[in-house]
VMD Tcl script that builds the backbone (N, CA, C; Angstrom):
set m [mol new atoms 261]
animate dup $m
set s [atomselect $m all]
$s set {name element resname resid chain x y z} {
  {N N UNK 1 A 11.566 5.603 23.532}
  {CA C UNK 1 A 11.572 6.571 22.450}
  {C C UNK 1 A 10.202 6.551 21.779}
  {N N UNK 2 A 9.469 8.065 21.695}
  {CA C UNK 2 A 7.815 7.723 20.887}
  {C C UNK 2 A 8.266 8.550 19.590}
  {N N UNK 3 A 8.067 8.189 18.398}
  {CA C UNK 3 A 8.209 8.801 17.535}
  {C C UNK 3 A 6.729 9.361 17.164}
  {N N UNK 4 A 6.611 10.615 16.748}
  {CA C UNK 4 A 5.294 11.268 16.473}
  {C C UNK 4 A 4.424 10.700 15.718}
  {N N UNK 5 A 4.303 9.825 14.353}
  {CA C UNK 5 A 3.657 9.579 13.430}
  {C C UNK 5 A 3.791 8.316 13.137}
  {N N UNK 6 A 2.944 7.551 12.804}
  {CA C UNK 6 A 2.838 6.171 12.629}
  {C C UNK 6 A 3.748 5.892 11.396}
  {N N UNK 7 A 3.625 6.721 10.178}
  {CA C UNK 7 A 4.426 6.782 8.756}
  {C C UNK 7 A 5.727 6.984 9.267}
  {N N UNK 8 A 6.296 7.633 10.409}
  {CA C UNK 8 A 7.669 7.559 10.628}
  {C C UNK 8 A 8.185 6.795 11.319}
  {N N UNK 9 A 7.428 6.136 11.873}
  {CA C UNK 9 A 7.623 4.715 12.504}
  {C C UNK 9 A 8.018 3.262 11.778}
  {N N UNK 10 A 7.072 3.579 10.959}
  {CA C UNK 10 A 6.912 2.230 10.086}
  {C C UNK 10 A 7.675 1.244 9.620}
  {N N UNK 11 A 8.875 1.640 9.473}
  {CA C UNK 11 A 9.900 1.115 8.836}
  {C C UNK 11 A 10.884 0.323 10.143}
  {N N UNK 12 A 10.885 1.053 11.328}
  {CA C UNK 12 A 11.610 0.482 12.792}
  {C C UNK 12 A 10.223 -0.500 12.936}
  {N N UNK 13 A 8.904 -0.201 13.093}
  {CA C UNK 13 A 8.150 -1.408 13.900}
  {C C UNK 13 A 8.463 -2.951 12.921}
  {N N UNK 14 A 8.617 -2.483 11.506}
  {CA C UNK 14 A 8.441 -3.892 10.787}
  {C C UNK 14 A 9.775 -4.364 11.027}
  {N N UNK 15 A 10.696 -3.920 11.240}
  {CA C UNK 15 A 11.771 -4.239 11.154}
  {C C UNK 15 A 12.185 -5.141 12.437}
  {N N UNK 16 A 11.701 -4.395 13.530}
  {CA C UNK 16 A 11.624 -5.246 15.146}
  {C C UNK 16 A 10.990 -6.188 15.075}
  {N N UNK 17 A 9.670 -6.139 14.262}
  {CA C UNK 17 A 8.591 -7.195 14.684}
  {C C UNK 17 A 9.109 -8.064 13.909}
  {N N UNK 18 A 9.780 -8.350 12.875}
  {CA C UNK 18 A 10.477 -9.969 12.059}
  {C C UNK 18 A 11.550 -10.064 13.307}
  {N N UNK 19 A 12.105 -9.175 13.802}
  {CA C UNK 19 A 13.003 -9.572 14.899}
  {C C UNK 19 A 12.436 -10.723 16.022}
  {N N UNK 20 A 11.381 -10.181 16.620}
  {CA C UNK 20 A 10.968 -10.220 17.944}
  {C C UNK 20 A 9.774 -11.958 16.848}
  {N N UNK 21 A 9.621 -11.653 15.875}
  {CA C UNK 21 A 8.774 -13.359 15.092}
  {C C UNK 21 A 10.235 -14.284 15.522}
  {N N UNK 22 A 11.577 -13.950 14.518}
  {CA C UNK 22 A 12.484 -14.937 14.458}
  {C C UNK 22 A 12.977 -15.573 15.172}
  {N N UNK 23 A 12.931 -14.712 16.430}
  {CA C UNK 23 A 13.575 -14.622 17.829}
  {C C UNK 23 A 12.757 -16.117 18.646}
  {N N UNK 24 A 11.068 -15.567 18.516}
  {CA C UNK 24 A 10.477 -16.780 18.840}
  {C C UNK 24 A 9.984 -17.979 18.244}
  {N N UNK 25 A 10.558 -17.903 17.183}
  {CA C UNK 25 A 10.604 -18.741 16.144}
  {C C UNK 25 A 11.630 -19.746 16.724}
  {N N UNK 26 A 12.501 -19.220 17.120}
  {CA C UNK 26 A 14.144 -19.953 17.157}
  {C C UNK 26 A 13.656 -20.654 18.454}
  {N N UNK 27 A 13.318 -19.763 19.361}
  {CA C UNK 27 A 13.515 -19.994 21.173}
  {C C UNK 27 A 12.113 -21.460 21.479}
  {N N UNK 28 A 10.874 -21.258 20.620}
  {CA C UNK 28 A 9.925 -22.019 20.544}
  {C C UNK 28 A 10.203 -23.097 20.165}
  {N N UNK 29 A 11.276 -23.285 18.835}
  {CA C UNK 29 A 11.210 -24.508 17.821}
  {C C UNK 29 A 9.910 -24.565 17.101}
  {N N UNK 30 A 9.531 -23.391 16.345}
  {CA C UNK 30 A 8.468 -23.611 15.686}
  {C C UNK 30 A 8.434 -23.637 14.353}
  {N N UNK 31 A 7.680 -24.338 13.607}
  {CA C UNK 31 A 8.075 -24.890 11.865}
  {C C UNK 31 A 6.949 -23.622 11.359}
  {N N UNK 32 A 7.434 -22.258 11.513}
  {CA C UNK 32 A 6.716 -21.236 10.373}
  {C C UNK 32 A 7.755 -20.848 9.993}
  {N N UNK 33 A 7.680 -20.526 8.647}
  {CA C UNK 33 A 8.766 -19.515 7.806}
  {C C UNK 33 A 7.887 -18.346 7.436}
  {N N UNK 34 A 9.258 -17.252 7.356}
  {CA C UNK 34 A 8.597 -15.741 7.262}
  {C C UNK 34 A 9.329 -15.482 5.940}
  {N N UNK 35 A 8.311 -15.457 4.949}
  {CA C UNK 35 A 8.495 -15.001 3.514}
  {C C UNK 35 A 9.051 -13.438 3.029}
  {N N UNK 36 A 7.822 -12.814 3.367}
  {CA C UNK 36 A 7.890 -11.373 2.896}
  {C C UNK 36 A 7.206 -10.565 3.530}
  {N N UNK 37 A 8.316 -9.123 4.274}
  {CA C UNK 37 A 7.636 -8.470 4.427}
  {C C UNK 37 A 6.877 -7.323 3.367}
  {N N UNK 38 A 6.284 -6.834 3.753}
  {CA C UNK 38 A 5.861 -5.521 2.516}
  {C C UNK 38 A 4.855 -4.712 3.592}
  {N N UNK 39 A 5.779 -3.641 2.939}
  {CA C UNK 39 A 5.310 -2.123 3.754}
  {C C UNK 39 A 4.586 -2.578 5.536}
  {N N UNK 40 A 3.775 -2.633 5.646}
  {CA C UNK 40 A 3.474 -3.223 6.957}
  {C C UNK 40 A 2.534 -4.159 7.454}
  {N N UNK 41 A 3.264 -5.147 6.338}
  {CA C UNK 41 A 2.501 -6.785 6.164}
  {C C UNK 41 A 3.810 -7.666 6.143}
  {N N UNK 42 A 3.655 -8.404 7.011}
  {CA C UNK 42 A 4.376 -9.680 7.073}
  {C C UNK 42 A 3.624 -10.922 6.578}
  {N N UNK 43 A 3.977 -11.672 5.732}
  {CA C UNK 43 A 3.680 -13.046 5.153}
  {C C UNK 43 A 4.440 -14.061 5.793}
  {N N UNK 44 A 3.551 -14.677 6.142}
  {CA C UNK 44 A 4.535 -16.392 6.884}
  {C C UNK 44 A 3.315 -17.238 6.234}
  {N N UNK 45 A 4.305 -18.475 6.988}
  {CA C UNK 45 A 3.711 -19.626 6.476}
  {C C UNK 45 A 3.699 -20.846 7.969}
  {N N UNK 46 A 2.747 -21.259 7.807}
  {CA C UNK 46 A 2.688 -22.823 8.773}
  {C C UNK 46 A 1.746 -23.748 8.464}
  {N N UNK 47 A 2.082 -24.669 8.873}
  {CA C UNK 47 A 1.193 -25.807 9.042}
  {C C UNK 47 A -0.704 -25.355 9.277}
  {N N UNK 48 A -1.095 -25.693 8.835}
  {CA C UNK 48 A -2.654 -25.329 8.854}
  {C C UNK 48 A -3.650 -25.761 10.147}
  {N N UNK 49 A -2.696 -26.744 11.196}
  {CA C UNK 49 A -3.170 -26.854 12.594}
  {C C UNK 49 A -2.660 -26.039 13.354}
  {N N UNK 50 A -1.397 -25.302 13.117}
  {CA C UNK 50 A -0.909 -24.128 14.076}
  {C C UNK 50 A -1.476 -22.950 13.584}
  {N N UNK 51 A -2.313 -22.928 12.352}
  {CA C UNK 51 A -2.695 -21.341 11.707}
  {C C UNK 51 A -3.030 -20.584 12.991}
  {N N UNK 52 A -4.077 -21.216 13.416}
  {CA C UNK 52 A -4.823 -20.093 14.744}
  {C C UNK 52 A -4.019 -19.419 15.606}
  {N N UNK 53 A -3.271 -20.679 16.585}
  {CA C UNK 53 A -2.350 -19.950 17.136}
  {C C UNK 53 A -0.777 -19.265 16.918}
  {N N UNK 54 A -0.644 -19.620 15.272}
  {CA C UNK 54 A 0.292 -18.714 14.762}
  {C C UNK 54 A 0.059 -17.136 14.464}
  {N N UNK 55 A -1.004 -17.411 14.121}
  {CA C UNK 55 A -2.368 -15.523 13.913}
  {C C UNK 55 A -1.817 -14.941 15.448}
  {N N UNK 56 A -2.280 -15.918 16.326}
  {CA C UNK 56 A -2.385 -14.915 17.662}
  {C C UNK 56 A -0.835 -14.391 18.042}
  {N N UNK 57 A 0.173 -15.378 17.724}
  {CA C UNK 57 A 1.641 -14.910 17.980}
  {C C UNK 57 A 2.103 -13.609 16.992}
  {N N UNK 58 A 1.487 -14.139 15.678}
  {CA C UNK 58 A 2.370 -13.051 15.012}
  {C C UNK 58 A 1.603 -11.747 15.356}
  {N N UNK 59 A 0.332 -11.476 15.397}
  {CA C UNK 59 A -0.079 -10.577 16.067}
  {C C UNK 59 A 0.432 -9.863 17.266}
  {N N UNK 60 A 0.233 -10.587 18.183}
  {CA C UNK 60 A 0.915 -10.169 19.484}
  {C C UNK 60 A 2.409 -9.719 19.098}
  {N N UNK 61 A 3.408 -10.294 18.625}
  {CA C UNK 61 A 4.259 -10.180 18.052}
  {C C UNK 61 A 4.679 -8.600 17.013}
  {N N UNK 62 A 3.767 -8.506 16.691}
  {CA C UNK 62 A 3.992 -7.015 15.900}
  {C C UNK 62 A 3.243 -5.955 16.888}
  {N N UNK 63 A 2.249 -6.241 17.488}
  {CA C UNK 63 A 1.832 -4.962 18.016}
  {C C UNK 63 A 2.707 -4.433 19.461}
  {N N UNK 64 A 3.670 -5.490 19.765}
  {CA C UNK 64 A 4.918 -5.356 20.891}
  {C C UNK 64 A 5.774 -4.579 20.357}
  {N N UNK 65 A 6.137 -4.701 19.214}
  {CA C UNK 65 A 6.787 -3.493 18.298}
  {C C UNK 65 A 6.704 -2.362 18.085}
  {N N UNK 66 A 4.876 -2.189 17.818}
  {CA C UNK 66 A 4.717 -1.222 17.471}
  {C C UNK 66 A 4.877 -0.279 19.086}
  {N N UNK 67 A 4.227 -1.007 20.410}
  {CA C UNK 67 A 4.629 0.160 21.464}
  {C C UNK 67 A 5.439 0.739 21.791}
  {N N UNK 68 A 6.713 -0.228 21.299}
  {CA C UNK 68 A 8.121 0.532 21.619}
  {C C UNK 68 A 8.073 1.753 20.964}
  {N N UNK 69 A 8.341 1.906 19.993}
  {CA C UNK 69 A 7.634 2.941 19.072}
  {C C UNK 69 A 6.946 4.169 19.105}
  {N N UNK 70 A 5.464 4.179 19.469}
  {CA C UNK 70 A 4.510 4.167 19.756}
  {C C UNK 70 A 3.735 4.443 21.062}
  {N N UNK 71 A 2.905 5.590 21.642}
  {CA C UNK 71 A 2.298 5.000 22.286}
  {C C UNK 71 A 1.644 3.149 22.639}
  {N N UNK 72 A 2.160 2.971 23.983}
  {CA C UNK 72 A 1.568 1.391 24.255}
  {C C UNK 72 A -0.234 1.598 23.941}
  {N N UNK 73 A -0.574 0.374 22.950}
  {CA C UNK 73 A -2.132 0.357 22.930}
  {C C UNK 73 A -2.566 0.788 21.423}
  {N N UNK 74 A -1.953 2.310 21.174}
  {CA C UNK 74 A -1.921 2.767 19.600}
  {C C UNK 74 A -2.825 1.633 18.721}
  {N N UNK 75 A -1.329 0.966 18.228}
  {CA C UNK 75 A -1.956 -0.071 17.280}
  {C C UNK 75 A -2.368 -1.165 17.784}
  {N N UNK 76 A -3.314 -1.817 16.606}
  {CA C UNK 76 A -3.505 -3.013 16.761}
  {C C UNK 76 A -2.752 -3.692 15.460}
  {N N UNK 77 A -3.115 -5.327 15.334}
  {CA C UNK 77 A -2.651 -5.964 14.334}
  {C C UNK 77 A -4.259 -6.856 13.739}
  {N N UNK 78 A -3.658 -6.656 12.312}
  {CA C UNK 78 A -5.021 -7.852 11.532}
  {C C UNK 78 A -3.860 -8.288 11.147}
  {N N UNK 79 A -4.876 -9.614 11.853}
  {CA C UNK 79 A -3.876 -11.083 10.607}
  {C C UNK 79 A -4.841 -11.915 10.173}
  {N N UNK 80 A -4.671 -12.389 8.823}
  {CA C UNK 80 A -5.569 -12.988 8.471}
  {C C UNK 80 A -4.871 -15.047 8.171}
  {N N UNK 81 A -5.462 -15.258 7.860}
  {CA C UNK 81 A -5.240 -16.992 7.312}
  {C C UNK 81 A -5.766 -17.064 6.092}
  {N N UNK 82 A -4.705 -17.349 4.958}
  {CA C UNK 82 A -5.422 -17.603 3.892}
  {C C UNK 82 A -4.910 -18.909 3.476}
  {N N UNK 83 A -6.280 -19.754 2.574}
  {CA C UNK 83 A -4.941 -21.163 1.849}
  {C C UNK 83 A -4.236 -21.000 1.473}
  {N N UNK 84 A -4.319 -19.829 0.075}
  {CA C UNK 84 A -3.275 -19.427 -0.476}
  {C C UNK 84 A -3.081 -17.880 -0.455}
  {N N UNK 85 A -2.223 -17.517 -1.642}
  {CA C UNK 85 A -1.319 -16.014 -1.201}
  {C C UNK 85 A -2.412 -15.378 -2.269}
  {N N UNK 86 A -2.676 -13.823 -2.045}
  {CA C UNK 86 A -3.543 -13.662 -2.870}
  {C C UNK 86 A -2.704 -12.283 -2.848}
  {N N UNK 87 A -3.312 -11.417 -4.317}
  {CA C UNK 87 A -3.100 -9.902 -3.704}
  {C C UNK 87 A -3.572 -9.231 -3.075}
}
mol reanalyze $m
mol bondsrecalc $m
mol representation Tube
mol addrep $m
């Protein structure tokens, strides 16, 4: 299914992509928790030696979402690492 517009999408990709995080969250055994989403930002949390390769999962992780969606490729994902939560 491609839905035309990224704004009409938005709400199914975030919604899959905490799916398709929890999913490998569970299946991995991995110690991140997923706080909050907002509009089309997900907040987690981990350990500060898995940051890197938690960036690259949750990334990968949302932009698998978005193809279903989506033309495959469309989006990309920024994730950033911060110490703390900022606005």
């Amino acid at each position: 299914m491609i839905i035309k517009t990224i704004q009409e999408a938005n709400a199914s990709i975030l919604k899959l992509a905490l799916i398709y995080l929890q999913e490998r969250i569970d299946r991995e055994n991995l110690d991140v928790i997923i706080h909050l989403p907002i509009h089309d930002e997900i907040l987690s949390s981990c350990h500060k030696d898995f940051a890197t390769t938690w960036k690259k999962i949750q990334g990968e992780e949302m932009v698998r979402a978005a193809d279903v969606f989506l033309e495959p490729g469309l989006l990309g994902a920024d994730t950033d690492i911060l110490e703390v939560w900022t606005k």
